[in-house]
C-alpha positions, 0 to 999 in steps of 0.5 A, spaced: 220 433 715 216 437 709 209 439 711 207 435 705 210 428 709 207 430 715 200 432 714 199 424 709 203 420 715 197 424 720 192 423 715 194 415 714 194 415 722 189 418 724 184 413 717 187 407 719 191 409 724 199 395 757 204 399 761 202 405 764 209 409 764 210 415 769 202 413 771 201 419 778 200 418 784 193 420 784 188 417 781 187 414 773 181 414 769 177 408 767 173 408 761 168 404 757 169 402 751 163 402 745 165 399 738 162 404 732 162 399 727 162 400 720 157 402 714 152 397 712 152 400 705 160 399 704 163 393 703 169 395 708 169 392 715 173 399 716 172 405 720 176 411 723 174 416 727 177 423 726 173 427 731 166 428 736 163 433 739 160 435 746 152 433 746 149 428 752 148 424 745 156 424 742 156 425 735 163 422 732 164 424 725 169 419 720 171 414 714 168 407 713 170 405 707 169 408 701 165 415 705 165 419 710 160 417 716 157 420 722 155 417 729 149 419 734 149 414 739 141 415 740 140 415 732 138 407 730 141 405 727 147 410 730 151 410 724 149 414 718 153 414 711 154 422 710 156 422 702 149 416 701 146 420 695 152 421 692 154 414 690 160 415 686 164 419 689 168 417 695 168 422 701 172 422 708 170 425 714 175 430 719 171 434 723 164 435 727 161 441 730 155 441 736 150 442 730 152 436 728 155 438 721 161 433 718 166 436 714 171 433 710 172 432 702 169 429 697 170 427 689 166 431 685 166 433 677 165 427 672 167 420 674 173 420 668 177 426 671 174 426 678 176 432 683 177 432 690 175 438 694 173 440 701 166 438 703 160 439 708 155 433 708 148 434 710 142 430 709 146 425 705 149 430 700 156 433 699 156 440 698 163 443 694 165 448 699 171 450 694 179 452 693 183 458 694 183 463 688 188 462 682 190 455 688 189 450 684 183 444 684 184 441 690 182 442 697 180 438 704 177 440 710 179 439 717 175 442 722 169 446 724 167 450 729 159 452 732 158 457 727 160 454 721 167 457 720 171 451 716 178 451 716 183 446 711 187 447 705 188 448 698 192 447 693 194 444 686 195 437 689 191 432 694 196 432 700 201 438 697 207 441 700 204 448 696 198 449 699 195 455 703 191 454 709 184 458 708 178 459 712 171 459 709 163 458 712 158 453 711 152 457 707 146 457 703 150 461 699 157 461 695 162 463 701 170 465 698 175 462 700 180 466 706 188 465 704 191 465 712 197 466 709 204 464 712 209 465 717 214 467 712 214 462 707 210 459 701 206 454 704 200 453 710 195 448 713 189 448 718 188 443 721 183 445 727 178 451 729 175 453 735 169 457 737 172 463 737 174 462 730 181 461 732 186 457 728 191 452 728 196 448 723 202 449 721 206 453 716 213 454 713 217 458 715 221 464 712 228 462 708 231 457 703 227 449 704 226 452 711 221 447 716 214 448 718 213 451 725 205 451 728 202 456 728 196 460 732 191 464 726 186 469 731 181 473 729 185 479 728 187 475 721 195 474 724 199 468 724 202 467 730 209 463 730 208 458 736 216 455 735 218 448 737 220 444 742 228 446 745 233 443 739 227 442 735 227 446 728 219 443 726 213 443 729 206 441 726 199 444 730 193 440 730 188 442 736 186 447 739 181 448 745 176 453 748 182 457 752 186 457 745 191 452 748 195 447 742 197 440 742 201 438 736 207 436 735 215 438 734 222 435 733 226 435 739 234 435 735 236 436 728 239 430 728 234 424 727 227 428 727 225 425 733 219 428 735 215 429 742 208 431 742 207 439 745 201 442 749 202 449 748 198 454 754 199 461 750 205 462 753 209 456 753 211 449 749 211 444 754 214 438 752 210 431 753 215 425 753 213 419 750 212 413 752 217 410 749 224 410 753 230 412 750 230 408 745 231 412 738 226 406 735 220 408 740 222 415 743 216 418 739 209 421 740 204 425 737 198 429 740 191 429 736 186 433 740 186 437 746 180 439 750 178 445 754 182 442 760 188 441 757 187 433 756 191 431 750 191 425 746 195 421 741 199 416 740 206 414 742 210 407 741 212 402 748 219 399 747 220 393 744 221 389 751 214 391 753 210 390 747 204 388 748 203 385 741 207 378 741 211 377 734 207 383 732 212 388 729 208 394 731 209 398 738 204 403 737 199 405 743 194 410 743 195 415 749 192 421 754 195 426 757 194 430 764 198 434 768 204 432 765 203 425 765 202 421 759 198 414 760 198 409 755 189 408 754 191 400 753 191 400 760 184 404 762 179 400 759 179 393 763 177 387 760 176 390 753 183 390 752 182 382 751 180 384 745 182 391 743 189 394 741 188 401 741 193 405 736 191 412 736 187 417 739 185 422 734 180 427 739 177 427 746 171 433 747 170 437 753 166 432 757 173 427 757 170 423 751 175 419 746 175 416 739 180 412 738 183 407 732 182 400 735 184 394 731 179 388 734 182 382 735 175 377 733 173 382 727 181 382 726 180 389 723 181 396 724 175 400 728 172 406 730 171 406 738 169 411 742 171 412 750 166 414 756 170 416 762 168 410 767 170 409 775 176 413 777 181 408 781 186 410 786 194 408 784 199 405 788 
């Protein structure tokens, strides 16, 4: 898989987009689902989540129609249309710190040839936060950390396979752009960032066509190969915790680009399963976010013979996973399961709280949900 092809289909999941397999012998998480809504100002019925913060009052930054949102859940109402004053741009939202700032991309320049570029959001209003020198006029922002440092990429196309991760910072004033560089190859992309200003993505690798691998950036200004997963040549890092621990991604043989979501400790790739089985068709998984004890969440697919969705093609299934069990969150919101079929979970914070992508059956929609740690029950 190409950087490129990776980071759209993690885009599309994480924007658009129950048997619990392996579940311990000690004890599972209940949770309390809130459904987010949409933006009362866009037509679309639609909103995804992209990530949330660590406030008693969570915060959630993500797209509802044609803008980027962000959620307080003390706030009346909790939803609030970040790009508001800037209505004929379309701007989405990936990233949230505990100041509450979203960051993401937004179109700026005239409505004839507009230009989509990395963005932070305040007061209504997108402010461009620039591309990389001599990089070309596109860039996208990913993630934010609590002192302002920005992390995305940039390059001459939207979403291309000849972008250069950067790291930069919200100010009052211009702040250049930062090139992280690359593990040998032409092409890198930061998908996340902590608060001690380390970085993760992934980044092509030295040699001819050679795959992506996920990386680690510290503060030395290094890039830090994390590998792949045993018989897989590509990896893709998209979180990183307080402990510099990643979840991501990688392939597990080079015969079919089958791939496994990852937690990476610092030392070691620990392959995460799926709750697919061994079926080529649903043996995949993919990590979106990772909290500080190691909580991992993502999506997975369930085999055809215990898909929960009758004459529904689709098999996919939001996931968490602890202490090396992958749990399928279907079956960890009690009776909101009669009506909402998660299909991925982009991020969890430090207090266990997961936003997830739900598709409502009454509203016959997809919505942004967001998960509160419940009661804990006690498994056979």
């Amino acid at each position: 898989m190409t950087s490129f092809n990776v980071l759209r289909n993690f885009t599309t999941i994480a924007l658009t987009a129950c048997c619990a397999i392996g579940v311990s012998s000690a004890r599972a998480q209940t949770y309390s689902l809130t459904d987010l809504g949409a933006l009362p100002s866009m037509t679309a019925t639609v909103a995804t989540p992209a990530a949330l913060n660590d406030l008693a009052q969570v915060q959630v930054a993500g797209t509802s129609g044609t803008s980027a949102f962000r959620y307080t859940l003390s706030n009346t109402p909790p939803m609030e249309d970040a790009g508001r004053n800037s209505p004929k741009s379309i701007a989405r939202g990936f990233g949230i710190n505990s100041s509450g700032m979203v960051v993401g991309d937004s179109t700026f320049g005239p409505s004839t040839h507009p230009t989509s570029r990395a963005a932070s959001f305040s007061n209504g209003s997108a402010t461009d936060l620039g591309t990389l020198p001599n990089n070309g006029p596109f860039s996208r922002a990913n993630g934010i950390n609590a002192s302002g440092q920005v992390v995305g990429f940039s390059g001459d196309k939207l979403d291309g396979d000849s972008s250069r991760a950067f790291l930069t910072k919200v100010s009052i004033g211009p702040i250049r752009m930062t090139d992280l560089g690359t593990l040998g190859g032409k092409y890198a992309q930061a998908l996340g960032i902590n608060d001690d200003g380390f970085v993760t993505g992934n980044s092509q690798i030295a040699g001819v066509d050679a795959p992506s691998h996920a990386f680690i950036w510290d503060t030395t200004t290094q890039m830090h190969d994390l590998g792949t997963l045993l018989g897989g040549d590509s990896s893709y890092g998209t979180s990183i915790n307080s402990q510099n621990h990643v979840a991501g991604y990688s392939t597990i043989n080079s015969v079919d680009n089958r791939v496994h979501a990852f937690l990476y400790d610092g030392t070691t790739m620990t392959d995460l399963g799926s709750l697919g089985g061994a079926s080529l068709a649903s043996d995949r998984s993919f990590a979106l976010g990772v909290n500080a004890t190691d909580q991992v969440v993502g999506y997975s697919y369930l085999p055809a013979s215990i898909n929960p969705i009758p004459g529904s093609k689709s098999k996919q299934v939001a996931f968490i996973s602890q202490q090396g069990t992958m749990v399928d969150l279907n079956g960890l919101i009690g009776a909101a399961a009669n009506n909402y079929r998660l299909y991925s979970a982009t991020a969890i914070n430090d207090r266990g709280q997961i936003v997830a992508v739900a598709f409502d059956n009454s509203a016959n929609a997809f919505h942004a949900v967001l998960l509160t740690p419940a009661s804990v029950i006690p498994q056979p």
